[in-house]
N, C-alpha and C positions, 0 to 999 in steps of 0.2 A: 484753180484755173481761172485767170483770166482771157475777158476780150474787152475791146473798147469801142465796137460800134456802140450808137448810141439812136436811140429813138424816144417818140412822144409815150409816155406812160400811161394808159391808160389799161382796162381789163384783160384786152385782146394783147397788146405788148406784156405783159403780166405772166399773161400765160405763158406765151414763143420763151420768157426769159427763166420760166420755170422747165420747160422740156429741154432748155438746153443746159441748165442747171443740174435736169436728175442726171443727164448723159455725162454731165463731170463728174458727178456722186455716185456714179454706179444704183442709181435707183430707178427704180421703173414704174414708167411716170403712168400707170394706171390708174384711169377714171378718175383723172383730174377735176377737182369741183371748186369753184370761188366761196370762201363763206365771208369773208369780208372785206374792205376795199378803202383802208385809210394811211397813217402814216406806213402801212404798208399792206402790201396786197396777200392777204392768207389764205392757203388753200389746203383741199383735203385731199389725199393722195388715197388709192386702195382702199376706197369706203372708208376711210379716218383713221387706216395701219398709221398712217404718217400725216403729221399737219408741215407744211412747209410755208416761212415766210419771205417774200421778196419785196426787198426794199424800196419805196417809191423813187429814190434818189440816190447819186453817188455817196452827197450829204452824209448818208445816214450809214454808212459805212463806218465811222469810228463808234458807235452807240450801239453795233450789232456786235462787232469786235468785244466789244464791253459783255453783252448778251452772251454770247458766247463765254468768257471769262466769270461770270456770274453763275451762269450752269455748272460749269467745271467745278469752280468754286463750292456751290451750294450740293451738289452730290458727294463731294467729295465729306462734306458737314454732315452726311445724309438726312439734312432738310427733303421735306418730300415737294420739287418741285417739276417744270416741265427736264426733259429730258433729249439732250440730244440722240440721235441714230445718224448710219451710216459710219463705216471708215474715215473717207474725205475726211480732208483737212476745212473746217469751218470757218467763217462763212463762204460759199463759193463765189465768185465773183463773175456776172456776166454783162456785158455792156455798162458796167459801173454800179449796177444794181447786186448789192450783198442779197445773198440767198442763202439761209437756212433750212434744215430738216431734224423733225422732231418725233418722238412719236408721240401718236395718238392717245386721247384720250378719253373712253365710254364713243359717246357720239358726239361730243363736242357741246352738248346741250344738259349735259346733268350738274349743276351747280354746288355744290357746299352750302351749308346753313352758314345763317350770320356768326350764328356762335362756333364753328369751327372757323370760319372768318377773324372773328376776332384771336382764340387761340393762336393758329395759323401766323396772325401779324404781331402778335407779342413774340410770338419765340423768333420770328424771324428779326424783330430788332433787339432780342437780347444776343445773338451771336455774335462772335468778336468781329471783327473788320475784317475785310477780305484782303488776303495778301499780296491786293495790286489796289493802288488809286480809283477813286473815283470824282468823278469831278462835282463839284458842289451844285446844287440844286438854284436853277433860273428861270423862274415860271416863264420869261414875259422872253425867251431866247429867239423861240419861235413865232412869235404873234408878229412881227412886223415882216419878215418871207411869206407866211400863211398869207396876211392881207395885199401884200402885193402881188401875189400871183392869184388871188380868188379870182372867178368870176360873178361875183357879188355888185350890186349899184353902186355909185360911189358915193353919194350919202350914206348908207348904210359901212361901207371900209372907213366912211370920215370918224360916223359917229365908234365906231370900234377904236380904232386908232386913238382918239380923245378919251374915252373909256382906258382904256392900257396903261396913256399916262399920265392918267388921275391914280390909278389901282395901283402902280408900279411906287408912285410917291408914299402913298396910304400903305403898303407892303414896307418899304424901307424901316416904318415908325413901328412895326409891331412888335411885342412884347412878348414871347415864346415860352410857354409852362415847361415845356419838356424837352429832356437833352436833344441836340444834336449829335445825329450818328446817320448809318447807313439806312436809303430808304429804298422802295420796289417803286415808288415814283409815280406809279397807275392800278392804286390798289384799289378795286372793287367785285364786285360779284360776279360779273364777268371775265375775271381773270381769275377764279379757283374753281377750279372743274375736279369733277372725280376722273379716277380713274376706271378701268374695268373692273377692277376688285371694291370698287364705291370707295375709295380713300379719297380725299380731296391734299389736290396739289396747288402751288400757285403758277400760273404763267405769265407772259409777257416780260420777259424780264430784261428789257433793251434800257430801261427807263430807271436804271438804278444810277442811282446819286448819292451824296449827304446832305443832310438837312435838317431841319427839326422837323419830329415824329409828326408834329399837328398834318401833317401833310398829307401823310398816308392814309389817317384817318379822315379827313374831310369827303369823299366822296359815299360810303356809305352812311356817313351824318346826313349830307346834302338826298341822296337817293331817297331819305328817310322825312325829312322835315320837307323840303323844297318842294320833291318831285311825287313823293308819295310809292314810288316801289318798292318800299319797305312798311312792314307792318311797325306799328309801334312793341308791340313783343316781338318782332325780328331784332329791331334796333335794339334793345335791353339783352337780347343774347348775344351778339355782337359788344356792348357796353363788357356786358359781365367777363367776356372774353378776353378781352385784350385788360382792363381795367381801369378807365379813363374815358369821361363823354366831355369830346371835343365840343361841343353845344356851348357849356358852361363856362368857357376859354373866351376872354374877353377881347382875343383877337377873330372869334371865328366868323363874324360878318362879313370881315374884309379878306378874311381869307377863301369863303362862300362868292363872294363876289368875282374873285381872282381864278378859281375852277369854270364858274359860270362863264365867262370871259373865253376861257382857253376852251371848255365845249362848245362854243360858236366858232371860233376860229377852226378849229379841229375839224369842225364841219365843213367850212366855208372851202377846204380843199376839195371836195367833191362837189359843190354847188356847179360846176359847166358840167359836169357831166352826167347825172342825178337829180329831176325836175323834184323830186322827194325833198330831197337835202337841200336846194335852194327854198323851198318852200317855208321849210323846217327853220331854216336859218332866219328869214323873214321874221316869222310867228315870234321866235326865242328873240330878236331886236326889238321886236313890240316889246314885249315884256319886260326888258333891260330900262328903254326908253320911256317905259312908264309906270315900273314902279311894280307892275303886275304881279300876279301867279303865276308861278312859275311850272305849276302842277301838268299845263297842257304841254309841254316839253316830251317829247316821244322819242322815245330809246333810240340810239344810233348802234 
């Protein structure tokens, strides 16, 4: 079902576009709760029977499409990952904003060990390709709509924007250890949740691409050395897991840099509406600008 009114995006519109979402889906939009608010706005339905995701943007309409096709896909593999519910026909469509429903998983808050982590991301890049297209992987797709729609200072978009295409140049040159294939595109620890029965699954899966593998692993490398939320025996069971420490990869500074880059931006979309996230952004531009520690970065 679609409609085409359209309105300002923000928590409160998020919502209105999920109640009339579940009314398409035949779901009942009970005790609806926000649990987080980025490239798109997720929510918990029936105390966490159901997570459901609505799209910040029409944009983001062929990438859920994909989401959706990757689900399919990946059950039908029976990889253990997020899991569509409902009948409806997916994603629903409400003022231009794609809306999914999922279900639940534990409380949304019990994570995977690194080294089910690492498992987890070897077998999901040994499976063969999936029997539709995916489009090839473009770190830098997003960064120039992110910085022109932030509410950020404009010294601060200058210096990001000049950052991009220094990193975008320095990306072209790089030298890649390992095949390119199919990748989940936003793999880290906050995307493999247990489920009720304590299995860990992976989610988020809007963000599937091809690429080379280094990609998927750069985020709990960086989580690990950068930022410090990982233990160094987390990182070594994650290593031992998958089979390969991105670390030692002579590309992975400029690829550390190129993630660094995209979680500013990433942010920078809720910096007008979240004094946190503007703040947050600031702090992480000091640090870019100067060379800093990166360790005072705080979880988004």
């Amino acid at each position: 079902m679609t409609t085409t009114e359209r309105t300002e995006f923000d928590a409160d519109a998020a919502g209105a576009i999920l109640r009339k979402a579940c009314e398409a889906a035949d779901v009942d939009p009970d005790g609806i709760e926000m649990l987080r608010f980025g490239d798109h706005a997720v929510f918990r339905i029936d105390g966490g029977r159901i997570i459901s995701r609505v799209g910040r943007s029409p944009d983001r309409l062929p990438s859920v499409q994909r989401e959706v096709a990757v689900a399919e896909w990946l059950a039908a593999e029976g990889y253990p990952a997020a899991r569509l519910v409902t009948e409806a026909e997916q994603p629903v469509v409400v003022q231009g904003h794609p809306v999914t429903f999922w279900e639940g998983l534990a409380n949304g808050e019990n994570y995977a060990s690194t080294g089910e982590m690492g498992d987890l991301l070897r077998r999901l890049h040994k499976l063969d390709s999936p029997p539709f297209p995916l489009p090839p992987l473009q770190p830098f797709d997003r960064v120039a709509q992110r910085l022109k729609r932030a509410a950020i200072p404009d010294t601060t978009r200058a210096f990001l924007r000049s950052m991009a295409d220094d990193l975008e140049a320095e990306y072209g040159r790089i030298r890649f250890a390992l095949p390119t294939g199919h990748l989940h595109g936003d793999f880290n620890v906050g995307n493999v949740l247990r489920d009720t029965a304590g299995h860990p699954k992976v989610i988020d899966l809007d963000g599937f691409v091809t690429g080379p593998r280094e990609w998927d692993l750069m985020q709990t490398a960086m989580y690990y050395d950068s930022f410090g939320w990982h233990t160094e025996a987390e990182y070594a069971d994650f290593v031992d897991g998958y089979g390969f420490d991105v670390r030692g990869w002579s590309g992975y500074t400029v690829l550390r840099s190129v993630r660094e880059l995209l979680m500013v931006t990433w942010l920078s979309q809720n910096a007008g509406t979240d004094p946190r996230a503007a703040d947050e952004i600031e702090k992480r531009v000091e640090s870019l600008r100067s060379g800093g520690s990166r360790r005072g970065w705080a979880p988004f």
